[in-house]
C-alpha positions as CSV (number, residue, x, y, z in Angstrom):
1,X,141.2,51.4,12.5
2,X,141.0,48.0,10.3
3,X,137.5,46.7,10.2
4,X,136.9,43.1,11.3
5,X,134.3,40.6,10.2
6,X,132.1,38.8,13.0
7,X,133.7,34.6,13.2
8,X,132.9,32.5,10.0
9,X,132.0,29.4,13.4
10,X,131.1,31.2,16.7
11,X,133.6,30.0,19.3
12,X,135.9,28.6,16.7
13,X,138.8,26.9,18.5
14,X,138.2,28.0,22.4
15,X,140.5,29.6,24.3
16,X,142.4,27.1,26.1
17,X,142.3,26.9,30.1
18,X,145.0,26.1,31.9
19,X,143.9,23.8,35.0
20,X,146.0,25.9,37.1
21,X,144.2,29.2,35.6
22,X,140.9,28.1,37.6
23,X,141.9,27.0,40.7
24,X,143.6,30.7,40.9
25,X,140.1,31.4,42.7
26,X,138.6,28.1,43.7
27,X,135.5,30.3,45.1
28,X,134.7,30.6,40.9
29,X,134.7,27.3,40.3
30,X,135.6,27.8,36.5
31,X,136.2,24.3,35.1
32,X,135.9,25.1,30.9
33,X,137.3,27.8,28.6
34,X,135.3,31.3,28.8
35,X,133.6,32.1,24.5
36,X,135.7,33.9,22.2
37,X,133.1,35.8,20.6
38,X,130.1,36.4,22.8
39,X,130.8,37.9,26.6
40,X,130.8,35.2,29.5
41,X,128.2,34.6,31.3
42,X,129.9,34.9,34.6
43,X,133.2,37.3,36.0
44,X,136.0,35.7,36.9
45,X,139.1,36.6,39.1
46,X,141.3,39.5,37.8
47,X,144.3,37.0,38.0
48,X,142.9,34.7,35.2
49,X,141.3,36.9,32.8
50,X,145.1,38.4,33.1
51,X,146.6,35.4,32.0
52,X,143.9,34.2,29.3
53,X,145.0,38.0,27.9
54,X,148.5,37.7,28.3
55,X,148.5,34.4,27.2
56,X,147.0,35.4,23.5
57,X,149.4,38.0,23.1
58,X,152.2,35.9,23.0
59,X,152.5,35.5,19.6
60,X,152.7,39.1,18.3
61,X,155.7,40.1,17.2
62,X,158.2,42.0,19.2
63,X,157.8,45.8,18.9
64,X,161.2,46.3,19.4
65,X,162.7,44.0,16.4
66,X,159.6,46.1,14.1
67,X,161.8,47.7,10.9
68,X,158.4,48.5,9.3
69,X,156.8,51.1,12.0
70,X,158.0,54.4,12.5
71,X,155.9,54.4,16.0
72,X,158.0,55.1,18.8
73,X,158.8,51.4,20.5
74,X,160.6,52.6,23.8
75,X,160.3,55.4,26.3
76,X,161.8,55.9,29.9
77,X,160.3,54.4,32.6
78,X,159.8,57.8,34.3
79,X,157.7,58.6,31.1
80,X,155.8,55.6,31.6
81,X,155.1,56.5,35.3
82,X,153.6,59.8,34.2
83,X,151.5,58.3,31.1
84,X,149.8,55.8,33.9
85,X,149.0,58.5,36.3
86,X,147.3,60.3,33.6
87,X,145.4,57.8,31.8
88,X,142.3,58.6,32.8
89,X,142.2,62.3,32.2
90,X,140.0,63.1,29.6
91,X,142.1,65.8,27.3
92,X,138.7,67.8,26.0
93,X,138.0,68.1,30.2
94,X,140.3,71.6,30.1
95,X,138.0,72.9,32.6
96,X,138.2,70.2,35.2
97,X,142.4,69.1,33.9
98,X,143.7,73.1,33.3
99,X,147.5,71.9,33.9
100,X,147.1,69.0,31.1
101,X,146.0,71.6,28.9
102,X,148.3,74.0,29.6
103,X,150.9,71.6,28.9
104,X,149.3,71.1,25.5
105,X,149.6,74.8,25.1
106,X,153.0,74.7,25.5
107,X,153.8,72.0,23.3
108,X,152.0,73.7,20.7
109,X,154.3,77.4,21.9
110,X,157.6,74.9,21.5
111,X,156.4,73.5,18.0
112,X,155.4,76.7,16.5
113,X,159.3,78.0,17.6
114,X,161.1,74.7,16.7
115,X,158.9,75.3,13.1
116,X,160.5,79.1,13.1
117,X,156.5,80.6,12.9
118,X,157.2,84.1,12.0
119,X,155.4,84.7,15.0
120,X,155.1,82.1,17.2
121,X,152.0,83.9,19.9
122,X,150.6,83.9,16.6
123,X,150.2,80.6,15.6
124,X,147.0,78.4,16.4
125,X,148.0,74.4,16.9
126,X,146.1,71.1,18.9
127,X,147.4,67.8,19.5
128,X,145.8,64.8,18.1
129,X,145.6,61.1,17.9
130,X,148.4,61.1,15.4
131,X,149.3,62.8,11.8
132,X,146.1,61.4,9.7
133,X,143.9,63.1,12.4
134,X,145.9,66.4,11.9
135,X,146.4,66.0,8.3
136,X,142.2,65.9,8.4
137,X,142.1,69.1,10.1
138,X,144.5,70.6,8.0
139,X,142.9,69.8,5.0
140,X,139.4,70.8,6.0
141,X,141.0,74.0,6.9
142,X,142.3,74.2,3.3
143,X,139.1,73.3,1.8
144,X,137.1,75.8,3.7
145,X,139.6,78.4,3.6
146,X,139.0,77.8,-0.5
147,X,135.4,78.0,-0.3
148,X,135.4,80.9,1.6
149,X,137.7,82.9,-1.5
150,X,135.5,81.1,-4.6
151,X,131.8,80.3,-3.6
152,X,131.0,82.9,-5.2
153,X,133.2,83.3,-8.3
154,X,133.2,79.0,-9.4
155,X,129.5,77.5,-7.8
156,X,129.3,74.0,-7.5
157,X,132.9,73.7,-8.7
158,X,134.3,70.6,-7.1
159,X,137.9,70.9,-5.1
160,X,141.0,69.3,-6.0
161,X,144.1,68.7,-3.6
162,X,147.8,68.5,-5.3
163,X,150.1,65.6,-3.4
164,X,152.5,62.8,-5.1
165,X,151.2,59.7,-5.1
166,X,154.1,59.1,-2.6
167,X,151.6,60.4,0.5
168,X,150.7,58.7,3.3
169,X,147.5,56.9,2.7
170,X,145.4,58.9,5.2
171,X,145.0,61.5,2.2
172,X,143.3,59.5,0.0
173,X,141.2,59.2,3.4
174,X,140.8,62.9,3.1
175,X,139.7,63.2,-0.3
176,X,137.7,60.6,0.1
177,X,135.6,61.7,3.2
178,X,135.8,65.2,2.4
179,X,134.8,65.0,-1.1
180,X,138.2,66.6,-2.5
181,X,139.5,66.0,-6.0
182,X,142.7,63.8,-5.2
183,X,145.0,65.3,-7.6
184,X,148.6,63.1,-7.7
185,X,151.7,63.4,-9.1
186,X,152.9,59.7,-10.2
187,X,156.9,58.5,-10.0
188,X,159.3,59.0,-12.6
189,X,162.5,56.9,-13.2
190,X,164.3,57.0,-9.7
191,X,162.2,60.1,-8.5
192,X,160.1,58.5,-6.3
193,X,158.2,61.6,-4.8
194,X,156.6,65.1,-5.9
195,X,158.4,66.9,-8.7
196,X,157.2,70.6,-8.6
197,X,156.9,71.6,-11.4
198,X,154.3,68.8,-12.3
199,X,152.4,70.0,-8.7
200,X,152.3,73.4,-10.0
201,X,150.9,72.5,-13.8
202,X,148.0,70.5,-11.8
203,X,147.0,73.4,-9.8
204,X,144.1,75.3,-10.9
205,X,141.3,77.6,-9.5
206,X,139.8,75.0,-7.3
207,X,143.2,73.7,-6.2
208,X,142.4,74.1,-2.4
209,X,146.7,73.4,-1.1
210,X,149.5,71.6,-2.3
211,X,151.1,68.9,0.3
212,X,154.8,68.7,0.1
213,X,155.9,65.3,2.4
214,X,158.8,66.0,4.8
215,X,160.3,62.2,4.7
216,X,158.2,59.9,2.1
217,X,156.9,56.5,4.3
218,X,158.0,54.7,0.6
219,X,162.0,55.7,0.8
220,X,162.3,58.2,3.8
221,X,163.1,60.9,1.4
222,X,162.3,64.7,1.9
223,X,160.4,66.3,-0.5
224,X,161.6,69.9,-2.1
225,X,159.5,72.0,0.3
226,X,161.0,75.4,-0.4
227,X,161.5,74.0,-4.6
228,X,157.5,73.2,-4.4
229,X,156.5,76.7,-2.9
230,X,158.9,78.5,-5.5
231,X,157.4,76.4,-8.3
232,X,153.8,78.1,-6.9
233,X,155.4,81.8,-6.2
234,X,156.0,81.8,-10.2
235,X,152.5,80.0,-11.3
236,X,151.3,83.0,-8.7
237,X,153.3,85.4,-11.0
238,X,151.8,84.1,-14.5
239,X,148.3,83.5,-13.7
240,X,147.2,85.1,-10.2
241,X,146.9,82.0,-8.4
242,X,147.3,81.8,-4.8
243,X,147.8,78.5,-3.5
244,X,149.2,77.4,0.0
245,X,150.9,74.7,0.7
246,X,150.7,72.2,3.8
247,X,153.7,70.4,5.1
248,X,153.3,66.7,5.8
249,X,155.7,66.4,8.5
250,X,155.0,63.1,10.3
251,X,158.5,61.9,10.5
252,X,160.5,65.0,9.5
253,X,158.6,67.6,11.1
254,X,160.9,65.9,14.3
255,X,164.0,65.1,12.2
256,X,165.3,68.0,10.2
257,X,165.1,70.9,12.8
258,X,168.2,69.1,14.7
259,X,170.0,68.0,12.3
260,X,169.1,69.5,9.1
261,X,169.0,73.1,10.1
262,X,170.2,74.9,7.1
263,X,167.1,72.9,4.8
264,X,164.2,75.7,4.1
265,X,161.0,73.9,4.3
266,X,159.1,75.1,7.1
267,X,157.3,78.6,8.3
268,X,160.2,80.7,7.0
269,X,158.2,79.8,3.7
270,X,155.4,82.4,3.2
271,X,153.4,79.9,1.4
272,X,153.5,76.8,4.2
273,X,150.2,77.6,5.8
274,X,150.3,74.6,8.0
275,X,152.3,72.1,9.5
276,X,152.0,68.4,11.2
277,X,154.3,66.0,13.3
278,X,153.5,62.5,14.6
279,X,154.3,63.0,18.1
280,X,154.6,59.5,18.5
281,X,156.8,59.0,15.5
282,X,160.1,60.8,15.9
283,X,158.8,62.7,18.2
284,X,159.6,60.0,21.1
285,X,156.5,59.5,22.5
286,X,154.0,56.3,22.7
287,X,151.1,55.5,20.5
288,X,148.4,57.9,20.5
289,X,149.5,61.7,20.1
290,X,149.8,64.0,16.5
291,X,150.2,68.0,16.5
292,X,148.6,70.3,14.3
293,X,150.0,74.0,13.9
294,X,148.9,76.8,11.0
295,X,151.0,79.7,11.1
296,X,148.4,82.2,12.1
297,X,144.7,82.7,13.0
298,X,143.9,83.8,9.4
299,X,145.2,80.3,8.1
300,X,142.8,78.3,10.4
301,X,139.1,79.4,9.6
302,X,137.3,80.4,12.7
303,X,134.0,78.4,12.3
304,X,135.8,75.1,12.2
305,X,136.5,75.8,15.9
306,X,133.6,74.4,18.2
307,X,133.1,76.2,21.5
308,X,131.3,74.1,24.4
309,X,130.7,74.6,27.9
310,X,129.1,71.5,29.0
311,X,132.0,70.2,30.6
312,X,132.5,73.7,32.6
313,X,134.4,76.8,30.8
314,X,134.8,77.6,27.3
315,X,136.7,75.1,25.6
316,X,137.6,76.1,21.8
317,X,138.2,72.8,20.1
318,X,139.1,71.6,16.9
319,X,139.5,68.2,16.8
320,X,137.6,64.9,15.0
321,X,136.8,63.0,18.3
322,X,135.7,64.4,21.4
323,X,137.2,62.5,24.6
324,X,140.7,61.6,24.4
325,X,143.1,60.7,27.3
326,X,145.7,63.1,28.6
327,X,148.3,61.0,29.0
328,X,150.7,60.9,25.6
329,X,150.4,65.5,25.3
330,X,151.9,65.0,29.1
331,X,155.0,62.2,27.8
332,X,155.4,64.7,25.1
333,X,155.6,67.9,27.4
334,X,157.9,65.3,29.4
335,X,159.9,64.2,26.2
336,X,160.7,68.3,25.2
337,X,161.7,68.9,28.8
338,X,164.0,66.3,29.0
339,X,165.8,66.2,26.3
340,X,165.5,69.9,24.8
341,X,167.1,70.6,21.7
342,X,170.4,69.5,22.1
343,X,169.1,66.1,23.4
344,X,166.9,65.9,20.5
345,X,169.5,66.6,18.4
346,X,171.7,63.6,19.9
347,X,169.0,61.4,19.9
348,X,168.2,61.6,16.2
349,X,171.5,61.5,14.9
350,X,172.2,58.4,16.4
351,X,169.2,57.1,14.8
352,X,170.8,58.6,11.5
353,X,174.2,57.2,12.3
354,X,172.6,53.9,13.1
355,X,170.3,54.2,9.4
356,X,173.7,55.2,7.4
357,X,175.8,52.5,8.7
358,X,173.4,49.4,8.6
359,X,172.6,50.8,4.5
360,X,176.3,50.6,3.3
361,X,176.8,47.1,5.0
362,X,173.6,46.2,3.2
363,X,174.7,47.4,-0.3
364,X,178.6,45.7,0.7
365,X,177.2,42.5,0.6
366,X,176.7,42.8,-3.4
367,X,172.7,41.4,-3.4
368,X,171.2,44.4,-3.1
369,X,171.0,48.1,-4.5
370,X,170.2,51.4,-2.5
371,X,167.6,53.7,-3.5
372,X,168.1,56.3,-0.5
373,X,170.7,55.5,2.4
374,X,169.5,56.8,5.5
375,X,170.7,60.6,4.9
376,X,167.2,62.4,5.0
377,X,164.9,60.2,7.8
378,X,166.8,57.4,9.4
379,X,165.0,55.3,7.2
380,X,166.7,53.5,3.9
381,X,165.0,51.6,0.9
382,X,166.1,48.8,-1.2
383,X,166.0,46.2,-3.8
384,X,167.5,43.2,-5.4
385,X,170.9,43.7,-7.8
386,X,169.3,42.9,-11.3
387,X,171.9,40.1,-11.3
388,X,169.8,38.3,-8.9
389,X,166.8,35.8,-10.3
390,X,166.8,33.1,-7.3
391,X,165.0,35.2,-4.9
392,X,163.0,39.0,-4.5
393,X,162.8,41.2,-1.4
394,X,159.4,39.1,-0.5
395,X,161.4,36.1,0.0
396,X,164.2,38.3,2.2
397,X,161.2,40.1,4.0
398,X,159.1,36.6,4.7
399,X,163.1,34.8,5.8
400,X,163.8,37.2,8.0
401,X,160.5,37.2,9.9
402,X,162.1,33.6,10.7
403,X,164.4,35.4,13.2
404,X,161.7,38.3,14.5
405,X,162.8,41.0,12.3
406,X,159.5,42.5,10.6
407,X,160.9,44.1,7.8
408,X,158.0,45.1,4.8
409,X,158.3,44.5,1.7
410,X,156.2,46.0,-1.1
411,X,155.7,47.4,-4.5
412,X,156.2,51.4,-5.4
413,X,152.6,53.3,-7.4
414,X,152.2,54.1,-10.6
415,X,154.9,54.6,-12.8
416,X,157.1,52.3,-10.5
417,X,155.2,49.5,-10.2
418,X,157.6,47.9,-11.5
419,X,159.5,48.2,-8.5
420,X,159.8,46.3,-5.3
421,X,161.4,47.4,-2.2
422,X,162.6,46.5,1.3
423,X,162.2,49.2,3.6
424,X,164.1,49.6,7.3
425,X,163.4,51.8,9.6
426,X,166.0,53.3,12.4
427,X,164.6,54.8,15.8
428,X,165.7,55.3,18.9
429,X,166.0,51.9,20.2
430,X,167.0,50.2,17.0
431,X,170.7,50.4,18.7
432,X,174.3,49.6,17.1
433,X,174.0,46.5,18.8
434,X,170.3,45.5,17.6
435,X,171.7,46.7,14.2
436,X,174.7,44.0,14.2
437,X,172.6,40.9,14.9
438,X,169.8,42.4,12.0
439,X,172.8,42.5,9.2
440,X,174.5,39.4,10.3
441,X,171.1,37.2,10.3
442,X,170.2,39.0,6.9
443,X,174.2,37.9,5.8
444,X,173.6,34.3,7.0
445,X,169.9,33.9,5.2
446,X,171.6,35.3,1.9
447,X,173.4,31.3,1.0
448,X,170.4,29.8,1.3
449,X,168.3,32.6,-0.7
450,X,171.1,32.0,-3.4
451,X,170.5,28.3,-3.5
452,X,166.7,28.6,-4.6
453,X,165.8,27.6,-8.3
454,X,163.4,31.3,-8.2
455,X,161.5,33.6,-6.0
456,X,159.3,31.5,-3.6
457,X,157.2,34.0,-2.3
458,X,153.3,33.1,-3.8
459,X,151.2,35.5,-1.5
460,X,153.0,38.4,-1.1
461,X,150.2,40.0,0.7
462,X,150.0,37.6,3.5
463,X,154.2,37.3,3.0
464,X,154.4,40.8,4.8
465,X,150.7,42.0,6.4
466,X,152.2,45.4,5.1
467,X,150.5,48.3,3.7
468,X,151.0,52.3,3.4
């Protein structure tokens, strides 16, 4: 979560009352506006403190018309239904909620299949608030799983972790918090994720995993999975190394079992050891829900589980936070059920269709150039022709916030800083319709963009409020 400083002026700018707001309940006789920063003295009726909230939240943007997040933005009513009668289960409460956690168990049974686990009874999984809270656990299970084979043989050596600088910024949270050697492949030319080759040359005896990203947040690009585990089969060969590999999947894990079938990047690799998905990513479920899954019991160390019976039974846990509610594992369990894989399978291809379409009109209209189109995640990357000089993609990003579409712009790491993108990203939702009105307001902004005597865009920070 993003920390937040206490008001330079306590009760800057007070909320505004609406007259009508207080004579909602003349019994609470509330003639002036409540403090922003300090709690009321006195309650007032449900009806106004609705409206006061309401009121304030008019002015975020609309989920809907957000090109930057790959967080589902729509569900089914039905789904919605079952999320609010299951709000206030507590997930960890498996004693007291056994049918919520058998669903989770079942998830997990349908992940480790969908993931082709060479033996799916055999693999050990638990959701999670999202993928950086199960790309924590799976990293702490690679750390301990390499202190556990060189305690003895390297003391006090410290732990490295192999990733492109491509990765989602919750592992530089790992490494970090965990102490862990962050160990990163940079861009090259128009590779814009893990080459590896370079992974394997930075791997050595304290190398605790290598993560291979299915669908890069920077481009939507997959990285060689099965290229990065053959790259670590031969170092394995020349040098007796033994490093496992852990498979970012936020966005692909969801993507490239329907529709990319024939790509090699998941459990039928002997070296991927473990695996995560954003459940509420591609996945098709609200905020709030990741999944975890290593491919056996031997990949997940044993005394990183926590067993507690204070809540009644014997709950095995492995998890950052404790309580948590029940409500997004039970839209997921919803989410498989209903669409299964063939619905899956519908879903994200028209997402993909959707991705492809909107990139070539984009490139058609001569102002920008590709650098992917849609063809991995339904996601596509670009940048300004090198013709163009009276604008940059912060000016297009910051023009077309104008009309409600929040589309980020931002520069590449090292190597490519050089290198500044617009990034759009399809999900269910973003329709054929939605995607018309996107490329005709971007085709009507591009006369005016033309007329300016240079790029306009001072703060590019604040132009976007977008970061990896």
């Amino acid at each position: 979560m993003p920390l937040h400083r206490g008001p330079d002026a306590p009760d800057e700018r007070p909320v505004s009352v609406n007259p009508f707001y207080g004579l909602a309940n003349p019994a609470a006789g509330m003639t002036e506006a409540p403090p922003k920063h300090r709690l009321p003295d006195a309650p007032m009726p449900p009806s106004t403190a609705h409206q006061l909230v309401r009121d304030e939240l008019m002015l975020d943007g609309n989920s809907r018309l957000n090109l930057a997040t790959f967080v589902t933005t729509w569900m089914e009513p039905q789904a919605g239904i079952l999320m609010a009668e299951c709000r206030d289960k507590n997930m960890i409460d498996k004693d007291e909620y056994p049918r919520t956690a058998e669903l989770e168990r079942r998830c997990v049974a349908m992940l480790a299949d969908l993931w082709n686990a060479p033996d799916p009874a055999a693999a050990v999984g638990c959701s999670t608030t999202g993928s950086s809270e199960a790309c924590m656990l799976a990293g702490m299970a690679l750390k301990r799983r390499w202190a556990r084979r060189n305690a003895d043989r390297y003391p006090g050596a410290r732990p490295n972790l192999v990733m492109g600088v491509n990765v989602q910024v919750c592992w530089d949270k790992f490494c970090t918090f965990w102490e862990v050697e962050a160990r990163q492949v940079p861009m090259e030319g128009d590779r814009f994720h893990l080459d590896p080759r370079a992974a394997a040359e930075l791997c050595d005896e304290n190398t605790i995993g290598v993560v291979g990203v299915l669908g890069s947040t920077f481009d939507g690009s997959y990285e060689p999975v099965a290229e990065l585990c053959a790259a670590l089969d031969a170092l394995q060969e020349r040098t007796g190394l033994d490093v496992p590999v852990h498979v970012d999947g936020a966005s692909g894990g969801m993507i490239a079992p329907f529709l990319d079938e024939d790509l090699v990047w998941d459990f039928r690799l002997p070296r991927v050891a473990s695996i995560n998905t954003s459940g509420h990513k591609y996945g098709l479920v609200y905020p709030g829900v990741g999944w975890a899954l290593w491919r056996d019991a031997e990949a997940l160390p044993e005394e990183l589980v926590f067993r507690v019976n204070y809540l009644g039974g014997d709950m095995p846990t492995f998890a950052l936070n404790f309580s948590r509610p029940g409500a997004q594992v039970v839209a997921q369990y919803y989410t498989f059920l209903r669409l299964g894989r063939e619905g899956y399978r519908a879903v994200q291809q028209s997402t993909r269709d959707v991705a492809r379409s909107v990139a070539d009109r984009v490139a058609a209209l001569g102002d920008f150039r590709l650098l992917t189109r849609g063809d991995e995640l339904p996601v596509f990357a670009f940048t300004t022709a090198e013709d163009v000089t009276a604008y940059d993609v912060f000016d297009v990003s910051r023009r077309l916030r104008e009309r409600g579409w929040l589309v980020p712009a931002y520069t590449f790491p090292a190597n490519r800083e050089d290198l500044s993108v617009l990034r759009v990203v399809c999900r269910n939702g973003f329709s054929a319709d939605l995607a018309d009105l996107f490329v005709e307001d971007l085709t009507r902004l591009l006369p005016e963009l033309r007329r300016q005597p240079g790029p306009l865009t001072r703060d590019r920070a604040a132009a976007t409020g977008f970061h990896h």
